[in-house]
C-alpha positions in Angstrom: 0.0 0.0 0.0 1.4 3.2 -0.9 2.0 5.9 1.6 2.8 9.1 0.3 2.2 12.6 0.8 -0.8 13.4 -2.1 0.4 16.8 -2.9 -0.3 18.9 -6.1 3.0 19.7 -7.6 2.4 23.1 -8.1 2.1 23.5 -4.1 5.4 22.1 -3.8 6.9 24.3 -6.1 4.9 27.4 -4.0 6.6 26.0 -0.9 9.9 25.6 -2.1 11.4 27.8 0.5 14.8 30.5 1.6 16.6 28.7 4.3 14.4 28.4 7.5 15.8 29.3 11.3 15.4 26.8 13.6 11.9 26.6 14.8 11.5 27.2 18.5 8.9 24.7 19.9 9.2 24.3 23.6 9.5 20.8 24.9 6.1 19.6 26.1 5.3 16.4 28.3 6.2 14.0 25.7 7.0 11.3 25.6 10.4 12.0 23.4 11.1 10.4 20.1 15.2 10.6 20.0 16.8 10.1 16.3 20.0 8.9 16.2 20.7 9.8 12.0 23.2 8.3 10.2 24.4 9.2 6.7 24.4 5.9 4.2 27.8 4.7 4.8 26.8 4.6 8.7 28.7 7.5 10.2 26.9 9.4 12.4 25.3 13.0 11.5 23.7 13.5 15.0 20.3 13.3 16.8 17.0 14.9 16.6 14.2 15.0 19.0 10.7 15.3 18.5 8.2 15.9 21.2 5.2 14.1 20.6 1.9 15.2 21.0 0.0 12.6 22.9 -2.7 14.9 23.9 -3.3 16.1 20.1 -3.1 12.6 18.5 -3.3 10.0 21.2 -3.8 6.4 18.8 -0.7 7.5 16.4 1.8 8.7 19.4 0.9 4.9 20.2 1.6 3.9 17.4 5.3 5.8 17.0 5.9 4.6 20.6 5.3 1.4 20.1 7.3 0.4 16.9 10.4 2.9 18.3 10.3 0.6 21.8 10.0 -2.5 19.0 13.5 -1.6 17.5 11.1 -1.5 14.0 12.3 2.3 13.4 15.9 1.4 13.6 17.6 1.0 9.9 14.7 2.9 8.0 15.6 5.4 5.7 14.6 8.8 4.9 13.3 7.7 1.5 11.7 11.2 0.5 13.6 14.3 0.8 12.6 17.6 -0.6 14.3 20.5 0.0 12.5 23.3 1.3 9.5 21.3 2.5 10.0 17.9 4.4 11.9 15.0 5.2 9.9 11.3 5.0 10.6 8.0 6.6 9.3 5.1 8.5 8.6 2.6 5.8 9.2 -0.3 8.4 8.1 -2.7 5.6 10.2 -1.6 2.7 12.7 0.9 4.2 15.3 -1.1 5.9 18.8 0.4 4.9 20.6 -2.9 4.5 17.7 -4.2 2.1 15.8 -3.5 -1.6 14.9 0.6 -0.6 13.8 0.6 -4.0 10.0 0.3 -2.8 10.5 2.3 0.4 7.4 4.9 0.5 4.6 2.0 -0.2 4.9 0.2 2.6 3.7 0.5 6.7 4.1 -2.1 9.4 1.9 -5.3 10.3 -0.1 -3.3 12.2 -3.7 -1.8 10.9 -4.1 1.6 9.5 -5.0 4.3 11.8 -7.9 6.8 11.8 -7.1 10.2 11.1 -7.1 12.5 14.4 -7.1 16.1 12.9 -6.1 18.9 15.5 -5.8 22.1 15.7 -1.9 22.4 15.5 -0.5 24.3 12.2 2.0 22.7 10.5 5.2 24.8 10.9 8.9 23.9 10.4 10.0 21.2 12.2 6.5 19.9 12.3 5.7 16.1 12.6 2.8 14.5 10.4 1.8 11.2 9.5 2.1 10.5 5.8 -0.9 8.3 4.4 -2.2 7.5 0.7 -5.4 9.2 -0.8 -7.7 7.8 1.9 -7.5 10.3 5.1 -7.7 7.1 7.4 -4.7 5.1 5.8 -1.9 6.5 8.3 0.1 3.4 9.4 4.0 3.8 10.5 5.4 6.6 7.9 6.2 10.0 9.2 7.5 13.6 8.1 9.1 16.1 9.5 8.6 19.6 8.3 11.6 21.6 6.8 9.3 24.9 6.5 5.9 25.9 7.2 3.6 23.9 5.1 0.0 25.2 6.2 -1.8 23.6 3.4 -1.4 20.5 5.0 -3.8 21.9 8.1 -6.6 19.4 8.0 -5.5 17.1 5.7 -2.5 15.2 8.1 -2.3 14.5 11.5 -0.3 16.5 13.4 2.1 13.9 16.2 4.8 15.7 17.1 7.1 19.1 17.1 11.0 18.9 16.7 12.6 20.2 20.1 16.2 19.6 19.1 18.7 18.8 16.5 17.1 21.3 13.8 20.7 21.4 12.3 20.6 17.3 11.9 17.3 17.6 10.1 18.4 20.7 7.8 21.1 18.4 6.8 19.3 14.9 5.8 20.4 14.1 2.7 17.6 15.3 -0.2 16.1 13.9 -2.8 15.6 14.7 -6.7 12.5 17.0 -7.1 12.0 15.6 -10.7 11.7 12.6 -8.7 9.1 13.7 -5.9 12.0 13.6 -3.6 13.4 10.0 -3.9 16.9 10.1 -2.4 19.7 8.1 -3.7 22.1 6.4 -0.7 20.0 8.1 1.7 20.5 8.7 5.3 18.7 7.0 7.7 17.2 6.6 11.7 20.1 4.3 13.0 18.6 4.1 16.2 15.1 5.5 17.1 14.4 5.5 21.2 11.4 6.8 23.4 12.0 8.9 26.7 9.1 9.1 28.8 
């Protein structure tokens, strides 16, 4: 099943953006994704952390806390990378980094789909959403993380999580070909994903 973002090309070209300063998004009660990113020969390029939003989208902060404490996030790649707008991963079925990546974007987990939990939170930079196909209620494991603001995405993605740290690690994740929607060759990729409660 394919999970990517369904957006009209010419909004991507709209958003394609100056260089953004960090967001500042204040660390809230969690719990804490931590991102340990390596580049693809397996050096290290740092960590990110992303506060998620449990109170905003309760079943899919489950979801990401439970396939981070599985060890299922470790190894996936960022398989969509578009400069200006946002950085993709968490294909836990096709996204492995020492596997075929060639059909990382399409896949999820074992688990069933989720259903959509709009909120009220705008997404800004650093900005966490769950990618999902055409059908709003198709969210499964696949995530983004906002490289600008992206507002036309209010309503249409749920909103689980803000990035509290390592803005300069997610600035510089390896991007993707726009003539390819953002498919990255050698990409980097979420060595180690943890949870702090």
């Amino acid at each position: 099943m394919h999970k990517a973002l369904l957006i009209p090309a010419f909004l991507l070209t709209a958003t394609a953006a100056v260089a953004q300063d960090a967001p500042a998004h204040a660390d809230g009660p969690g719990p804490n994704m931590v991102i340990e990113v390596a580049a693809a020969d397996g050096s290290s390029k740092g960590t990110i952390t992303l506060d998620l939003l449990e109170d905003k989208a309760p079943n899919h902060v489950a979801r990401l806390v439970e396939l981070a404490k599985a060890g299922a996030y470790d190894g996936v790649v960022f398989h969509r990378v578009i400069d200006g707008f946002m950085a993709q991963t968490g294909d836990v079925e096709h996204g492995k980094q020492d596997g075929d990546t060639s059909r990382a974007g399409m896949g999820g987990s074992d688990l069933p789909d989720l259903d959509a939990e709009f909120g009220d939170v705008s997404f800004d930079a650093g900005t966490v959403g769950m990618a999902r196909a055409q059908d709003p209620n198709s969210a499964n494991s696949q995530f983004f993380i906002d490289l600008a603001p992206a507002p036309f995405l209010d309503g249409q993605y749920t909103v689980v999580g803000q990035l509290v740290e390592g803005w300069d690690v997610l600035s510089a994740i390896k991007k993707g070909d726009a003539a390819a929607n953002g498919s990255v060759e050698e990409p980097d990729y979420m060595l180690k994903v943890t949870i702090v409660e």
